[in-house]
Gaussian input, Z-matrix of N, CA and C with variables (Angstrom, degrees):
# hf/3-21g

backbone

0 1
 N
 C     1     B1
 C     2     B2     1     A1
 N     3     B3     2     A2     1     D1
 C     4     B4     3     A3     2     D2
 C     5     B5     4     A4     3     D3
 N     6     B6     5     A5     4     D4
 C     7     B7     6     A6     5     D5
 C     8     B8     7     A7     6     D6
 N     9     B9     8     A8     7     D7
 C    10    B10     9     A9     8     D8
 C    11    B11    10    A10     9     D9
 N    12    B12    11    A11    10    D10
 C    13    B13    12    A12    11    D11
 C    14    B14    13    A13    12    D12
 N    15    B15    14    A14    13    D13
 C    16    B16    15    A15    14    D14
 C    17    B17    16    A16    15    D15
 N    18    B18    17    A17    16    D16
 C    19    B19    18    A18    17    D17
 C    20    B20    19    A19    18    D18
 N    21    B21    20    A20    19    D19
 C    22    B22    21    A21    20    D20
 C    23    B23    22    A22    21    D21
 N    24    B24    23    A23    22    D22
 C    25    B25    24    A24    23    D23
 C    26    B26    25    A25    24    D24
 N    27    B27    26    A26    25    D25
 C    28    B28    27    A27    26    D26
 C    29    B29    28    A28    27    D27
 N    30    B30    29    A29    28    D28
 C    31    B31    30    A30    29    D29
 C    32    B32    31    A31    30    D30
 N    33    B33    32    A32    31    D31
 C    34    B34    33    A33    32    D32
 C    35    B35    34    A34    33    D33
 N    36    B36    35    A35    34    D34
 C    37    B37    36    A36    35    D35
 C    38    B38    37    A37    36    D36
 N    39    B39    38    A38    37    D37
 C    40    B40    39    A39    38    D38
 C    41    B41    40    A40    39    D39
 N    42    B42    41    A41    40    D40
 C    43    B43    42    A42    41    D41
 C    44    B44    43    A43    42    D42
 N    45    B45    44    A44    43    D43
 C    46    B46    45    A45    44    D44
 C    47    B47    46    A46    45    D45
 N    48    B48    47    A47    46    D46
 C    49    B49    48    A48    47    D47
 C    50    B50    49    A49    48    D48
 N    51    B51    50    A50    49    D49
 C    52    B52    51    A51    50    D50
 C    53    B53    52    A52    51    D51
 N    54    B54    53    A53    52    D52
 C    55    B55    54    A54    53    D53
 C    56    B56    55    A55    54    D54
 N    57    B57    56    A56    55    D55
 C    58    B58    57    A57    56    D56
 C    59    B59    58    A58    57    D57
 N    60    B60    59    A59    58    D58
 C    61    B61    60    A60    59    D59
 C    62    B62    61    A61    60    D60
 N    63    B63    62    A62    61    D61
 C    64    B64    63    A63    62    D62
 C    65    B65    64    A64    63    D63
 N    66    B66    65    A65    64    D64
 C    67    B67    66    A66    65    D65
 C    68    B68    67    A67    66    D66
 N    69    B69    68    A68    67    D67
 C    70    B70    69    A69    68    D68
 C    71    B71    70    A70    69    D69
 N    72    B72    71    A71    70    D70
 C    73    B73    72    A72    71    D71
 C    74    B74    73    A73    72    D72
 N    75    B75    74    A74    73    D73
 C    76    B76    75    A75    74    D74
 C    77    B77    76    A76    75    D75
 N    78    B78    77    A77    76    D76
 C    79    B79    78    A78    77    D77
 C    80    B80    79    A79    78    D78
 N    81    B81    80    A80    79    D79
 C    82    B82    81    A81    80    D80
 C    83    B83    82    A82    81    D81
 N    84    B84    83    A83    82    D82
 C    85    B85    84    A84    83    D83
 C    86    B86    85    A85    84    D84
 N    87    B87    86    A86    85    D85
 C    88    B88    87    A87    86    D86
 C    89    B89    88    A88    87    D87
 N    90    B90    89    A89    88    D88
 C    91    B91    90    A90    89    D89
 C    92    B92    91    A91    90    D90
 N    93    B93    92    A92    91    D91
 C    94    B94    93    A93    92    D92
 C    95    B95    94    A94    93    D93
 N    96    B96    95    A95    94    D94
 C    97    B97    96    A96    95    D95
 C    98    B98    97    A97    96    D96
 N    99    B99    98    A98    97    D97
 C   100   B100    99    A99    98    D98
 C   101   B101   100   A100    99    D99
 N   102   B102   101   A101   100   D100
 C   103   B103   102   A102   101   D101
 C   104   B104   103   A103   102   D102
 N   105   B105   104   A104   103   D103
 C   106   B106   105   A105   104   D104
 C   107   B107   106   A106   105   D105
 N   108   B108   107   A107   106   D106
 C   109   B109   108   A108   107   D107
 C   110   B110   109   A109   108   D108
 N   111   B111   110   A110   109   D109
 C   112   B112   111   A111   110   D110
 C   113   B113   112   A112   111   D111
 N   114   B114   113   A113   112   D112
 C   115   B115   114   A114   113   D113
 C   116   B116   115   A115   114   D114
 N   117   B117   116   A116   115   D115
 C   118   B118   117   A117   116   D116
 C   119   B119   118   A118   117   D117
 N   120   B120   119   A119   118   D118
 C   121   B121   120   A120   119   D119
 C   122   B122   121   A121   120   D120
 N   123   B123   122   A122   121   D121
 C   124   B124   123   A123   122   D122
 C   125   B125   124   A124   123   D123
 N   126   B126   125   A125   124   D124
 C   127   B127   126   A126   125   D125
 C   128   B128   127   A127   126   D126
 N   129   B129   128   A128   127   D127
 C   130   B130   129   A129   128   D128
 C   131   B131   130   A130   129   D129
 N   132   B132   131   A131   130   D130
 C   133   B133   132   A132   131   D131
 C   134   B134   133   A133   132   D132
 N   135   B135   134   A134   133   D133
 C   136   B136   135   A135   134   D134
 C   137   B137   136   A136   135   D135
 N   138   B138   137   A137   136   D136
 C   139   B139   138   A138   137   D137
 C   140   B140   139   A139   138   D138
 N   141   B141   140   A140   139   D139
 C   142   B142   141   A141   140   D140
 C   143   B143   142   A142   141   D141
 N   144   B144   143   A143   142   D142
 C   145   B145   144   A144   143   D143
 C   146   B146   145   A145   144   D144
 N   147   B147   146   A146   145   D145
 C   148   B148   147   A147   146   D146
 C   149   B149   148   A148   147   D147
 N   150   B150   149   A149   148   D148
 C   151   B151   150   A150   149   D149
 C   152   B152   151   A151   150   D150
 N   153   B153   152   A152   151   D151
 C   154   B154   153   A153   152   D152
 C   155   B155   154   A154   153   D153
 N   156   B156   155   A155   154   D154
 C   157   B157   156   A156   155   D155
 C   158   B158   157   A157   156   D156
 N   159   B159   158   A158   157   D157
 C   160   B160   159   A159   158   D158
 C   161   B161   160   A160   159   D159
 N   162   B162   161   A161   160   D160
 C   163   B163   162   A162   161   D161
 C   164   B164   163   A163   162   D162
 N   165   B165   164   A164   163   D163
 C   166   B166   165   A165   164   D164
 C   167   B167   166   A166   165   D165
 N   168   B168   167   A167   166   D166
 C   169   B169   168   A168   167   D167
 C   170   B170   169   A169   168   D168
 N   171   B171   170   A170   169   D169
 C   172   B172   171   A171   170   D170
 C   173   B173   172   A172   171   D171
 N   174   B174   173   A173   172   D172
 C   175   B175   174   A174   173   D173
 C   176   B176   175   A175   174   D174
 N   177   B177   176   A176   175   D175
 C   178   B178   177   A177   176   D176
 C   179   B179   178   A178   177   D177
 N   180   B180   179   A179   178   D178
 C   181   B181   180   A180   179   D179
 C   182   B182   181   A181   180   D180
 N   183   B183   182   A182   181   D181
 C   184   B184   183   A183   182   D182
 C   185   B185   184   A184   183   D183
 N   186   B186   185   A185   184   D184
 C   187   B187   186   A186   185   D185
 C   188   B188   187   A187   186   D186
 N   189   B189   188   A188   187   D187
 C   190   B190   189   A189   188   D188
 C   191   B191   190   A190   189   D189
 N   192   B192   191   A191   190   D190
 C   193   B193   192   A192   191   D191
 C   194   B194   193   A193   192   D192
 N   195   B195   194   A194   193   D193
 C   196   B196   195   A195   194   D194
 C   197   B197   196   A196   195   D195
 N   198   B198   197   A197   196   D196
 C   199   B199   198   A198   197   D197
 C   200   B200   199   A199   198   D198
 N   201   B201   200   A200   199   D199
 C   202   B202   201   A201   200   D200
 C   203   B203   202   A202   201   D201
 N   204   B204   203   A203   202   D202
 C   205   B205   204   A204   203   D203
 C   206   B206   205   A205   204   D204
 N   207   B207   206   A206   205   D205
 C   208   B208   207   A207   206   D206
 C   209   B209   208   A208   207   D207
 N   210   B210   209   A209   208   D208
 C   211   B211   210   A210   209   D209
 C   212   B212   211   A211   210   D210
 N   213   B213   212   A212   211   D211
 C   214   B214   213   A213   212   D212
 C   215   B215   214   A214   213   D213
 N   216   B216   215   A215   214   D214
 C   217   B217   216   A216   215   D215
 C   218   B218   217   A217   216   D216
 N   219   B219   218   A218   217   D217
 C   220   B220   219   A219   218   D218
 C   221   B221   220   A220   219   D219
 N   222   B222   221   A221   220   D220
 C   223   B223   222   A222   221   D221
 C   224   B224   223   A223   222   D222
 N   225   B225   224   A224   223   D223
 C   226   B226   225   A225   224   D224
 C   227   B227   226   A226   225   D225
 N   228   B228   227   A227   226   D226
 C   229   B229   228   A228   227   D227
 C   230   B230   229   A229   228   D228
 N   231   B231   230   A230   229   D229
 C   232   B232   231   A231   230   D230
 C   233   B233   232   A232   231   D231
 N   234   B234   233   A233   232   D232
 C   235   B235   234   A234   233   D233
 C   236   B236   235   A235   234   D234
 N   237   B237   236   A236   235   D235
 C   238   B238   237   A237   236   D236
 C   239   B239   238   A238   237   D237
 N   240   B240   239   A239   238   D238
 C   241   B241   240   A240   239   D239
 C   242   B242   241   A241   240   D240
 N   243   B243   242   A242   241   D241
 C   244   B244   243   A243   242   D242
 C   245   B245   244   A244   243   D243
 N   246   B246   245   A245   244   D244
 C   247   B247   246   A246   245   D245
 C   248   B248   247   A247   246   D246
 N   249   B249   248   A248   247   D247
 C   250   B250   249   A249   248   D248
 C   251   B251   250   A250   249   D249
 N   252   B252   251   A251   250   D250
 C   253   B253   252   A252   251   D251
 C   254   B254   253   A253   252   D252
 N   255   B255   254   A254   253   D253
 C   256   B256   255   A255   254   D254
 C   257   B257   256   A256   255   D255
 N   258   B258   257   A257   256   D256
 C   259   B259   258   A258   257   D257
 C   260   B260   259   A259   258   D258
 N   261   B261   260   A260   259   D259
 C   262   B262   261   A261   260   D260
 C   263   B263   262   A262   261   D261
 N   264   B264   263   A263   262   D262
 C   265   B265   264   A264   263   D263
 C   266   B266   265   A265   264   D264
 N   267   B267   266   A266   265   D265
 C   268   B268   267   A267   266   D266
 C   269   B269   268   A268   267   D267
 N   270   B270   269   A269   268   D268
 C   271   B271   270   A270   269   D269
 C   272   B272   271   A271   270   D270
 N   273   B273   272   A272   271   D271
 C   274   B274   273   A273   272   D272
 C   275   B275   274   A274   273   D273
 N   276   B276   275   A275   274   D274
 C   277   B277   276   A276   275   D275
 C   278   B278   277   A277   276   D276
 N   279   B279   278   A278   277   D277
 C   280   B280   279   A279   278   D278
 C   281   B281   280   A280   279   D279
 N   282   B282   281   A281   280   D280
 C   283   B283   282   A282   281   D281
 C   284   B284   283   A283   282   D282

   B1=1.4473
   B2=1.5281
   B3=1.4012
   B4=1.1816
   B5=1.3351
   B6=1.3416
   B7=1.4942
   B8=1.3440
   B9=1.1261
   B10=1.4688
   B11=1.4889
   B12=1.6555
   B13=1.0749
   B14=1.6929
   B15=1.1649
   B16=2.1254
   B17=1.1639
   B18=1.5848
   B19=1.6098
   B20=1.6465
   B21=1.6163
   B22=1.2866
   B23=1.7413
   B24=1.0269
   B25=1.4497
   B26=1.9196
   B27=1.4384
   B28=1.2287
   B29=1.8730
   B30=1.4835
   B31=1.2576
   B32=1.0212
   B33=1.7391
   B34=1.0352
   B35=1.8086
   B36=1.2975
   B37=1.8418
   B38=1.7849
   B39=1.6751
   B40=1.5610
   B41=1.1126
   B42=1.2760
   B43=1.8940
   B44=1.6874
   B45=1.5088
   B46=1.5294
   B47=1.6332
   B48=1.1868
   B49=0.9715
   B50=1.7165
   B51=1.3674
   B52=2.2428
   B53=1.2082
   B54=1.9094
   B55=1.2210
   B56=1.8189
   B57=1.7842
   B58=1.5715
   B59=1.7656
   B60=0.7447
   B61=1.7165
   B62=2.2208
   B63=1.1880
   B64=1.9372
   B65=1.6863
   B66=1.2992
   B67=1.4198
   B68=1.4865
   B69=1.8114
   B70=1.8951
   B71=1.5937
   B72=1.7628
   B73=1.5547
   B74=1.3952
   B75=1.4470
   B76=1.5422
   B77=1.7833
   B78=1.8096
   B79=1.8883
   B80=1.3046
   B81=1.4112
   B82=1.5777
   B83=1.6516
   B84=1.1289
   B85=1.0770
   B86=1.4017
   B87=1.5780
   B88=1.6563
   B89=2.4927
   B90=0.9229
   B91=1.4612
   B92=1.3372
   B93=1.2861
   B94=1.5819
   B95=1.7419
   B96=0.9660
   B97=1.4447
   B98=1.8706
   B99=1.0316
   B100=1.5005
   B101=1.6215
   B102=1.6169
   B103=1.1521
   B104=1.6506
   B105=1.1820
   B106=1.8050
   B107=1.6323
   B108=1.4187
   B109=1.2420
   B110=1.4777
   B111=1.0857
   B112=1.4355
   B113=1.6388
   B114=1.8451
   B115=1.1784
   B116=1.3468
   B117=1.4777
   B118=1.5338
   B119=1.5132
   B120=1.5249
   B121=0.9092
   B122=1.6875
   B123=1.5772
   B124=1.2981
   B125=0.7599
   B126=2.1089
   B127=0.8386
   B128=1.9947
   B129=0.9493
   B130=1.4083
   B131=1.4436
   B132=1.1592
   B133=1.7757
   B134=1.5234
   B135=1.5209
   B136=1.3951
   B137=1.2210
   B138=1.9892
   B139=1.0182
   B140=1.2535
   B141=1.8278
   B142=1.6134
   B143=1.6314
   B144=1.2407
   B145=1.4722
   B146=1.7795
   B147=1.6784
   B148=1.3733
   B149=1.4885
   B150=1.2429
   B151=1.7636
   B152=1.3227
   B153=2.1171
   B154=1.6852
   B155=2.1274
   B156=1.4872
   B157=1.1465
   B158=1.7337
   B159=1.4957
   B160=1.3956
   B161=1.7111
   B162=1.8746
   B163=1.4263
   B164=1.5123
   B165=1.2848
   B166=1.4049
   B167=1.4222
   B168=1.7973
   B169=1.7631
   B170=1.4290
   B171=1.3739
   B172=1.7218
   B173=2.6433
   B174=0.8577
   B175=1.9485
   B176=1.2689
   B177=1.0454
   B178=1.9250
   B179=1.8215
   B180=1.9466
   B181=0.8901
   B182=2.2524
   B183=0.8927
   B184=1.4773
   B185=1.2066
   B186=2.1813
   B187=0.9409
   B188=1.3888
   B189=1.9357
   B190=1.1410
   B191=2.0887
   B192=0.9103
   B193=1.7339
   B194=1.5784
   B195=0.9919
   B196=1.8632
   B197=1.3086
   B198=1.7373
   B199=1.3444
   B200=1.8292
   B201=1.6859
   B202=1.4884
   B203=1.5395
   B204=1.2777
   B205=1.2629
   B206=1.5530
   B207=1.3006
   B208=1.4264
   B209=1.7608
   B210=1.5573
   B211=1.2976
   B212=1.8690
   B213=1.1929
   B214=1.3039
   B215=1.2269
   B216=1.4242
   B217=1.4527
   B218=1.9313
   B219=1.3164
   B220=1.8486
   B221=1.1982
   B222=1.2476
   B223=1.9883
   B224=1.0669
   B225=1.7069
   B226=0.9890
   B227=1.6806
   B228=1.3008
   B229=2.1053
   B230=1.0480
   B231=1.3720
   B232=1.2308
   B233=1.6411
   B234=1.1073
   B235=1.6792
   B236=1.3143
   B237=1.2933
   B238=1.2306
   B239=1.7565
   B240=1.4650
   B241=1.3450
   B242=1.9453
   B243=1.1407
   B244=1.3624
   B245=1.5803
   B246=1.3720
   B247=1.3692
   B248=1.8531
   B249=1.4366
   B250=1.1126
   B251=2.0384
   B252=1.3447
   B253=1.4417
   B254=1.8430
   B255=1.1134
   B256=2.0475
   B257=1.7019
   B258=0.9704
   B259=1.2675
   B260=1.7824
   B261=1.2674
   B262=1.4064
   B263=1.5063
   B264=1.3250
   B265=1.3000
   B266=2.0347
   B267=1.0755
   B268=2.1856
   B269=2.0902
   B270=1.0299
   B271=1.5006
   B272=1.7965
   B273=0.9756
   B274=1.8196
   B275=1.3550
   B276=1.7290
   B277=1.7606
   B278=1.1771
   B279=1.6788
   B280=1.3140
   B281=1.5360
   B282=1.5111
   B283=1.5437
   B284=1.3392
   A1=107.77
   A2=127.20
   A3=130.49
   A4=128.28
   A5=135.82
   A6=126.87
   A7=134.16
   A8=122.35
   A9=133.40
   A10=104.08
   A11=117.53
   A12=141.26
   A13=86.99
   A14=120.96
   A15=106.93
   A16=92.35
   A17=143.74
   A18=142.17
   A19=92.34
   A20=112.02
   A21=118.79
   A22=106.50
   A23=111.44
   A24=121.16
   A25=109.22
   A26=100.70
   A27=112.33
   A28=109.59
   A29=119.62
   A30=132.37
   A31=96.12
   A32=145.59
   A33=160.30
   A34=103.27
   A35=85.53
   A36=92.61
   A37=98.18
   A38=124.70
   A39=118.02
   A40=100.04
   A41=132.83
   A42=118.13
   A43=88.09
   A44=132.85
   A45=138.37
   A46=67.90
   A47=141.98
   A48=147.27
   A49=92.84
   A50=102.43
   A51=103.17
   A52=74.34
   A53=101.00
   A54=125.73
   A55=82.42
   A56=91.29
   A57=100.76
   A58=108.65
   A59=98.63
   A60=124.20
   A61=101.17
   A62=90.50
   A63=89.20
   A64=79.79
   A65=143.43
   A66=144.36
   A67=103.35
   A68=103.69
   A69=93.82
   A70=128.21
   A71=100.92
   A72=118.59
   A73=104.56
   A74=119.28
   A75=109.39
   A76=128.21
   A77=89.10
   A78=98.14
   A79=116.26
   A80=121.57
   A81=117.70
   A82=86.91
   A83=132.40
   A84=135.92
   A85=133.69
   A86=100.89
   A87=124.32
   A88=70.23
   A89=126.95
   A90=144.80
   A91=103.36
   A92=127.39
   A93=122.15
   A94=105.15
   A95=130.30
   A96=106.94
   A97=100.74
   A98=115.95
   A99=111.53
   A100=117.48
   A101=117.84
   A102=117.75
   A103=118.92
   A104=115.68
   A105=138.11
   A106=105.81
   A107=107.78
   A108=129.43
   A109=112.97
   A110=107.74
   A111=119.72
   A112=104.93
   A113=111.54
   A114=115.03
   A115=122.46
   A116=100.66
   A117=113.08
   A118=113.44
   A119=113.77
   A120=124.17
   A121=121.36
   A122=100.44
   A123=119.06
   A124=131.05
   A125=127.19
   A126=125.58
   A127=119.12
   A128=110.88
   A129=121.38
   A130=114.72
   A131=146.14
   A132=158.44
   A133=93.04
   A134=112.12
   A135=97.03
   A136=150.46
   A137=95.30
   A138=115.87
   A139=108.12
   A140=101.96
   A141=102.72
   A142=129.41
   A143=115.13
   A144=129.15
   A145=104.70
   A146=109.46
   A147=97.12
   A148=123.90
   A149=128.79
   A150=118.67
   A151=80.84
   A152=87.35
   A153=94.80
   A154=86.93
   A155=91.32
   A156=104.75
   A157=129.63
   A158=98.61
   A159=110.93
   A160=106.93
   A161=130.21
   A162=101.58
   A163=140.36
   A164=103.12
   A165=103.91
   A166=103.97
   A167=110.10
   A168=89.05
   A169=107.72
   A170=104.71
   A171=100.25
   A172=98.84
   A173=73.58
   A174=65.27
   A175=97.91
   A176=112.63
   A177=144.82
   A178=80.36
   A179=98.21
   A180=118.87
   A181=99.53
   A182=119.75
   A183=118.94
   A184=102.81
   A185=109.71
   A186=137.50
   A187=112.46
   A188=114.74
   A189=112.90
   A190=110.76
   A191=121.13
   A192=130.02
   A193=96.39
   A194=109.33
   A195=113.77
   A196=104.47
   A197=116.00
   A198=115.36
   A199=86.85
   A200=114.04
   A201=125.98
   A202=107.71
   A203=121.61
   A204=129.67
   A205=79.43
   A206=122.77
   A207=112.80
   A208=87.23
   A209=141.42
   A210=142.23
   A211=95.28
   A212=152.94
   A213=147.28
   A214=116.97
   A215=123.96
   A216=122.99
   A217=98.06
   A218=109.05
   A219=96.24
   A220=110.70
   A221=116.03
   A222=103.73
   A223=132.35
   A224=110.27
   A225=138.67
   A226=131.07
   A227=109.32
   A228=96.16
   A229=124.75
   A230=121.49
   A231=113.43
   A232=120.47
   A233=116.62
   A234=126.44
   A235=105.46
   A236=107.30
   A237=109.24
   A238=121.37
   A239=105.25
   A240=112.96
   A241=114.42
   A242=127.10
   A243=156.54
   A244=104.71
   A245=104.63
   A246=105.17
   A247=116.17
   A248=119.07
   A249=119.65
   A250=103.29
   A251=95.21
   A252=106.95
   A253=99.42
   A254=102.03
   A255=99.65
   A256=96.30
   A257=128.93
   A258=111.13
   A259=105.17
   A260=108.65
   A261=136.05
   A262=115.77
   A263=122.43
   A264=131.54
   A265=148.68
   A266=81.97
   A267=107.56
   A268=88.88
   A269=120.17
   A270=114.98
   A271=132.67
   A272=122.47
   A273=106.11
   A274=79.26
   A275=90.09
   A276=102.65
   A277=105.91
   A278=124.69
   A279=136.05
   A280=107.78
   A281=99.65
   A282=96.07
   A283=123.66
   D1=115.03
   D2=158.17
   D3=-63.87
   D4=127.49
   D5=147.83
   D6=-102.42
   D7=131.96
   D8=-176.57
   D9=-63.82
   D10=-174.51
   D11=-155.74
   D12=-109.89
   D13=-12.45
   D14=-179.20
   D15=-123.66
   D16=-19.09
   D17=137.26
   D18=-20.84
   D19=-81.25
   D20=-151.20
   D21=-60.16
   D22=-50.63
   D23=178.60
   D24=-39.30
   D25=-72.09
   D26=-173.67
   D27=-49.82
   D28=-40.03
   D29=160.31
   D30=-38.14
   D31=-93.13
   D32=-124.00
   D33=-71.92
   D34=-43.02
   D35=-159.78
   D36=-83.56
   D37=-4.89
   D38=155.59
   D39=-102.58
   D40=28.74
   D41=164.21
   D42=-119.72
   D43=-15.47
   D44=162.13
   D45=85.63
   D46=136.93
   D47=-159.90
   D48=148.52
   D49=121.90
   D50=172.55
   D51=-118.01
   D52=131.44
   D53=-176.50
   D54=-150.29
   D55=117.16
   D56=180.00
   D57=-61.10
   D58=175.79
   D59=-173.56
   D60=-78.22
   D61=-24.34
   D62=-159.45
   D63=-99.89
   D64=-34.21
   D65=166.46
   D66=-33.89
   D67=-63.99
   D68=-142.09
   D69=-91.51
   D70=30.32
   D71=158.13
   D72=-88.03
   D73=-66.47
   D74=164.81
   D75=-19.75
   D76=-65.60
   D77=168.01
   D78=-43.06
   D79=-48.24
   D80=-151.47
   D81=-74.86
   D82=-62.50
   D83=160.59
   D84=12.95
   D85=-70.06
   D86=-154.04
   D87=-93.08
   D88=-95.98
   D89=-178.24
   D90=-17.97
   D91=-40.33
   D92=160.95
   D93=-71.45
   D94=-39.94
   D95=-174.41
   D96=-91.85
   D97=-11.27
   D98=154.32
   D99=-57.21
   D100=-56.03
   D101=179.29
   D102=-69.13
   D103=-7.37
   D104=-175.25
   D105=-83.69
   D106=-25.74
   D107=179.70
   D108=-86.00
   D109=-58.73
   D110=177.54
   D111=-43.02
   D112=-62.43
   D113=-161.71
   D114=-51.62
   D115=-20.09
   D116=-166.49
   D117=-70.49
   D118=-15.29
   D119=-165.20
   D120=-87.03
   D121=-6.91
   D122=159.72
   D123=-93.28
   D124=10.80
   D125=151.37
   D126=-82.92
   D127=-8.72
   D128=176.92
   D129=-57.11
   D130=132.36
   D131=-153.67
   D132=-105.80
   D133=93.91
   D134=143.97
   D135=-161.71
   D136=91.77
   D137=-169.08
   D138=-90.23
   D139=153.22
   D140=-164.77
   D141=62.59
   D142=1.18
   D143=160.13
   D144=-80.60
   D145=124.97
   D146=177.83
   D147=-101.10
   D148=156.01
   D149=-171.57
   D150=-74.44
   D151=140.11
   D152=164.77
   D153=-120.47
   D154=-177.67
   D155=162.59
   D156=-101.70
   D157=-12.12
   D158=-159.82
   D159=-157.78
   D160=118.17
   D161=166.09
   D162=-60.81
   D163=22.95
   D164=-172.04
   D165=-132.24
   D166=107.27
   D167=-179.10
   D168=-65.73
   D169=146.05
   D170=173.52
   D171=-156.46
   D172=162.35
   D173=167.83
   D174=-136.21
   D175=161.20
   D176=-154.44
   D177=-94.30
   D178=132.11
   D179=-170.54
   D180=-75.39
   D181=167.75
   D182=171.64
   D183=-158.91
   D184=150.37
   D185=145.91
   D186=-28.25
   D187=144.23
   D188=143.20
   D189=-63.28
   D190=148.40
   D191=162.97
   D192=-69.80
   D193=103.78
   D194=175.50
   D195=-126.88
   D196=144.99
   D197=-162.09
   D198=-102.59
   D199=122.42
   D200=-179.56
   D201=-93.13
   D202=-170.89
   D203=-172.00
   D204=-108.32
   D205=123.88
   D206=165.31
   D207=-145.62
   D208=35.95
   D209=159.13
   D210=-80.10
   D211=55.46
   D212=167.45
   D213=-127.55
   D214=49.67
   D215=-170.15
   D216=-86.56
   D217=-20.48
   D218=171.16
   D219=-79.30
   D220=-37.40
   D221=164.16
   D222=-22.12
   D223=-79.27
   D224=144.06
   D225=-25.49
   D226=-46.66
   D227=149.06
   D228=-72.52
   D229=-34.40
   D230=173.49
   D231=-44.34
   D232=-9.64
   D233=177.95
   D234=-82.58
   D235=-44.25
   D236=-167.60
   D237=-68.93
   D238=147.46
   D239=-177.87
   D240=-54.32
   D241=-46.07
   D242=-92.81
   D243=168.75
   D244=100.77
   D245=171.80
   D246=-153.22
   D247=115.03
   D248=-172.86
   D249=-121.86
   D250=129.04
   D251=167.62
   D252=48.97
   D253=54.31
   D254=159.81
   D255=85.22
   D256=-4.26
   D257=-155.36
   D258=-157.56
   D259=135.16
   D260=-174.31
   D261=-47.15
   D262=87.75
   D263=163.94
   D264=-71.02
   D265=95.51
   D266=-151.28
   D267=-71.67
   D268=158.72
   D269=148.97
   D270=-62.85
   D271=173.61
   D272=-172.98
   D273=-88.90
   D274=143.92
   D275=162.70
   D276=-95.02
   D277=-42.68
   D278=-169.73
   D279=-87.67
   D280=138.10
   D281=157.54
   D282=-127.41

């Protein structure tokens, strides 16, 4: 796939990107043989290859599920500067 010089421009100017005028023959350039690259890659076979996420099979380590003491929410105000009706009272940010 080739790209032109108002390909590249118009690219540039939805990524907000100022990309001078004497740049985007070079760009179209270097981004067409990027995309020449890419394509090639649909020539590759691969059926029966499975998506992994990672080359290394491995599984994500985990917690036991243990039931904690987490009934201490007056403790926990008691820290607090500012406390109305159970719950942690900040200044208004919004007005």
């Amino acid at each position: 796939m080739a790209l032109d010089k108002a390909t590249v421009a118009r690219i540039a100017a939805l990524a907000r990107i100022r990309l001078p005028e004497a740049e985007q023959e070079h760009l179209a350039g270097e981004l067409s043989a990027i995309l020449g690259w890419i394509e090639q890659l649909t020539e590759v076979d691969t059926t029966g290859v499975e998506p992994m996420s990672s080359v290394v099979a491995m599984t994500l380590p985990a917690r036991e599920d243990a039931v904690t003491d987490s009934n201490c929410r007056d403790q926990i105000l008691a820290n607090a500067p500012a406390v109305a009706h159970g719950f942690f009272t900040v200044p208004k940010v919004v007005e």
